[in-house]
N, CA and C atoms as an extended XYZ file, in Angstrom:
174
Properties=species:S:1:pos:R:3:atomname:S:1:resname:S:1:resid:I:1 pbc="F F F"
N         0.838       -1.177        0.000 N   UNK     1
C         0.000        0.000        0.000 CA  UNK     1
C         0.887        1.245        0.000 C   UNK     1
N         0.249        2.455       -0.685 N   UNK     2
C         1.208        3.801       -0.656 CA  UNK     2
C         1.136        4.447        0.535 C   UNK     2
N         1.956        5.573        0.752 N   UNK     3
C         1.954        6.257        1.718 CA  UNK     3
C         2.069        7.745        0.984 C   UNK     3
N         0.874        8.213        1.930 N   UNK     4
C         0.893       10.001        1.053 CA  UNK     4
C         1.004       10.893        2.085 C   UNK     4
N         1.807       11.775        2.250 N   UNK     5
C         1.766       12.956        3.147 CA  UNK     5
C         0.900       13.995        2.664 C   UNK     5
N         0.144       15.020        3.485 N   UNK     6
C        -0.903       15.881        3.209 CA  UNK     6
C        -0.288       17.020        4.339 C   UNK     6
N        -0.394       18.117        3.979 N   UNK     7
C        -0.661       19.396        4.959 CA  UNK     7
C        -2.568       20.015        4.605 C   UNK     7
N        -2.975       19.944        5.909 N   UNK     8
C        -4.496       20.949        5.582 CA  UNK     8
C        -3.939       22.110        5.313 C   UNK     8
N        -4.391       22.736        4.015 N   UNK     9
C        -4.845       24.104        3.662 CA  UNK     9
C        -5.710       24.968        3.988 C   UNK     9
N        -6.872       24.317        4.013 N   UNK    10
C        -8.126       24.651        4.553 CA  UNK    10
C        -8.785       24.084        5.135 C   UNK    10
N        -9.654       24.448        5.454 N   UNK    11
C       -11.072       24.142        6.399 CA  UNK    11
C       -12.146       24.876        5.788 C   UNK    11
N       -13.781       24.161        5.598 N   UNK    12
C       -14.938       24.345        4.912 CA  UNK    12
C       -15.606       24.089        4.890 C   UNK    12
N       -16.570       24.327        6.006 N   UNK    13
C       -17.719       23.828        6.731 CA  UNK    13
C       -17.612       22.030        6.720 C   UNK    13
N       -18.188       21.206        6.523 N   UNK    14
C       -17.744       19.566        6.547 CA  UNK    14
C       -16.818       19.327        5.745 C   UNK    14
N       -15.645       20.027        4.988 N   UNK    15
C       -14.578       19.612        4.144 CA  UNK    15
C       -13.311       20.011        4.602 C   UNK    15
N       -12.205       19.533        4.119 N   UNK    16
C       -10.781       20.113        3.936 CA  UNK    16
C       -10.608       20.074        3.040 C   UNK    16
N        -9.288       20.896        2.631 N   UNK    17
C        -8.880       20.696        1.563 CA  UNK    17
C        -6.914       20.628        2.043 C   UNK    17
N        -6.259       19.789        1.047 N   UNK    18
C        -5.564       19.169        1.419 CA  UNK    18
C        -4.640       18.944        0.397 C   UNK    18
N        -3.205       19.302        1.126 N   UNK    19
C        -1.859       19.748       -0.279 CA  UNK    19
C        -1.412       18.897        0.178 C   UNK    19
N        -0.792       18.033       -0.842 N   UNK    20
C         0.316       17.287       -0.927 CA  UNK    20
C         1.781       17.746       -0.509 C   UNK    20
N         2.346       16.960        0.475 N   UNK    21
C         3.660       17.498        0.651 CA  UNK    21
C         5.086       16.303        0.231 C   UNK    21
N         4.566       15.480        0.008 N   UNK    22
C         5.635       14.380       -0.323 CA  UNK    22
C         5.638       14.622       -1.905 C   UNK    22
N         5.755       15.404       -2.752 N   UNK    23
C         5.801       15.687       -3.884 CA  UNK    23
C         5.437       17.431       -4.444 C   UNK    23
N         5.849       17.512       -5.535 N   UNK    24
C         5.771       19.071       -5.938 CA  UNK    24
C         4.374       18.874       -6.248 C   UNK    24
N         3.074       19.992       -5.540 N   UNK    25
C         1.778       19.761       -6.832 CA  UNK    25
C         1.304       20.693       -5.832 C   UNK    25
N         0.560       22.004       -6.848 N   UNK    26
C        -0.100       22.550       -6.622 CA  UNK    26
C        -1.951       22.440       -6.305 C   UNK    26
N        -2.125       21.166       -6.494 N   UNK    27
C        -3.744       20.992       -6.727 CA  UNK    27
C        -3.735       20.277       -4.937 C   UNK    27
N        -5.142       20.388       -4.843 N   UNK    28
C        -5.811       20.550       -3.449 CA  UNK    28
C        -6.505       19.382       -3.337 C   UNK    28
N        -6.712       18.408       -2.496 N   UNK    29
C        -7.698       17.535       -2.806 CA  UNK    29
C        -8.678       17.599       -1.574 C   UNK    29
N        -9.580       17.727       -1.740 N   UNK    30
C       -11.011       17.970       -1.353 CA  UNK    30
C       -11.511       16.742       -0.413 C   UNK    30
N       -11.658       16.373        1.392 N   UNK    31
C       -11.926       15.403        1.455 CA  UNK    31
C       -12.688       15.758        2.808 C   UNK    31
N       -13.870       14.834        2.812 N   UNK    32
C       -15.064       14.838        3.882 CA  UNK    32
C       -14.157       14.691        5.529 C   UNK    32
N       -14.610       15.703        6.180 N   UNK    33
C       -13.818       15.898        7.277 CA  UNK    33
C       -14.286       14.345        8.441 C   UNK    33
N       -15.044       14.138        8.203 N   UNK    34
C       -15.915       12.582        8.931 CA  UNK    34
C       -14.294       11.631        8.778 C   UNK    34
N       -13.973       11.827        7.587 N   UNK    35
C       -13.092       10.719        7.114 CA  UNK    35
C       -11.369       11.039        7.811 C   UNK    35
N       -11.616       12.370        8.497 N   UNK    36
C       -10.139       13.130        9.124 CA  UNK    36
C       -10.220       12.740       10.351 C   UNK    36
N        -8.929       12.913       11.342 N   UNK    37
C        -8.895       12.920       12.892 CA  UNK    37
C        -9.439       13.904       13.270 C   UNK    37
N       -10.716       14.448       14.286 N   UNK    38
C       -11.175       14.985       14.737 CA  UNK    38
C       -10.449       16.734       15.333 C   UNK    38
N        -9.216       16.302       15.654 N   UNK    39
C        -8.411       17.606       16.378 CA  UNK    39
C        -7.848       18.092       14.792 C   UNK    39
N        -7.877       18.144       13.981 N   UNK    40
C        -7.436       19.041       12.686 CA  UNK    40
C        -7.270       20.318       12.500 C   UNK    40
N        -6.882       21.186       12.257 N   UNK    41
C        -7.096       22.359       11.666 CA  UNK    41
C        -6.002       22.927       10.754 C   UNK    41
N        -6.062       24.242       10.302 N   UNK    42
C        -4.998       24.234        9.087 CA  UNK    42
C        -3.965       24.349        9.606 C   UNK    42
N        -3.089       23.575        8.677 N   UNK    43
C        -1.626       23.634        9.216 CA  UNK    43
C        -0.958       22.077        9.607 C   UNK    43
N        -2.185       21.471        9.856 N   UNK    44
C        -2.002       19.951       10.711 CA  UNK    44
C        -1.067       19.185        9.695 C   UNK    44
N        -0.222       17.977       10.034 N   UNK    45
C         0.229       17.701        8.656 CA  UNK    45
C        -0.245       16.229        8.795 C   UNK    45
N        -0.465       15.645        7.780 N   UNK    46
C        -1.284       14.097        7.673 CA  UNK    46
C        -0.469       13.339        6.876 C   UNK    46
N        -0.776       11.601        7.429 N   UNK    47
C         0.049       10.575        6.800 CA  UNK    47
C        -1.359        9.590        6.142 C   UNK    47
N        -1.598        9.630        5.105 N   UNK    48
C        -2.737        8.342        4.547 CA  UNK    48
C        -1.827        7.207        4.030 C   UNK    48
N        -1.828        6.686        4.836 N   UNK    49
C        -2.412        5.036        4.646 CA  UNK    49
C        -3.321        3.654        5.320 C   UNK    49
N        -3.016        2.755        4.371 N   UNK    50
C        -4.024        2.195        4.367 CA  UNK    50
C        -5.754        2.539        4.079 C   UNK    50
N        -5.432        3.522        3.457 N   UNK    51
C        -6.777        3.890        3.627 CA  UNK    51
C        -7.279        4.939        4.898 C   UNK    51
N        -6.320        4.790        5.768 N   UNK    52
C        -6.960        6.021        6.565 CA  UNK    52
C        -5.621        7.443        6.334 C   UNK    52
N        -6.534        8.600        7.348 N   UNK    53
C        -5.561        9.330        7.908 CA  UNK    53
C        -5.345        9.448        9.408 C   UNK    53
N        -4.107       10.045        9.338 N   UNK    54
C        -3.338        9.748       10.828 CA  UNK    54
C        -2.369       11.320       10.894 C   UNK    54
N        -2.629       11.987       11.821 N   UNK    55
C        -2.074       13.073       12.103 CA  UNK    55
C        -0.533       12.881       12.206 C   UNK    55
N         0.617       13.292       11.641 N   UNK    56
C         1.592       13.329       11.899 CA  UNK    56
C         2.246       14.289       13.037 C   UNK    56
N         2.914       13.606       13.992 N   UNK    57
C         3.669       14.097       15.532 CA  UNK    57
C         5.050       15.339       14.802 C   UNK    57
N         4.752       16.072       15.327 N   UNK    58
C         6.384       16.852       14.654 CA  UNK    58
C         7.152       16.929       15.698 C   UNK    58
């Protein structure tokens, strides 16, 4: 399975939106906050895998 790093960009009423940081890319991906760790907000940085996300510790 892959592993993707994410920083939140935003926050939007039930959404985030969500930059890629393990690669160069300007595009945002859009994902139902239900499906995020609850303590989020912008700035948070995220690890997906398996299918989930998981807040990354700095």
């Amino acid at each position: 399975m892959n592993t993707f790093f994410y920083e939140v960009a935003s926050l939007d009423g039930d959404y985030a939106n969500l930059k890629r940081t393990d690669i160069n890319s300007d595009e945002l991906k859009l994902v139902a906050r239900a499906l995020l760790p609850p303590e989020i907000k912008e700035g948070t940085k995220l690890k997906y895998e398996w299918m989930q996300y998981e807040i990354m510790e700095e």
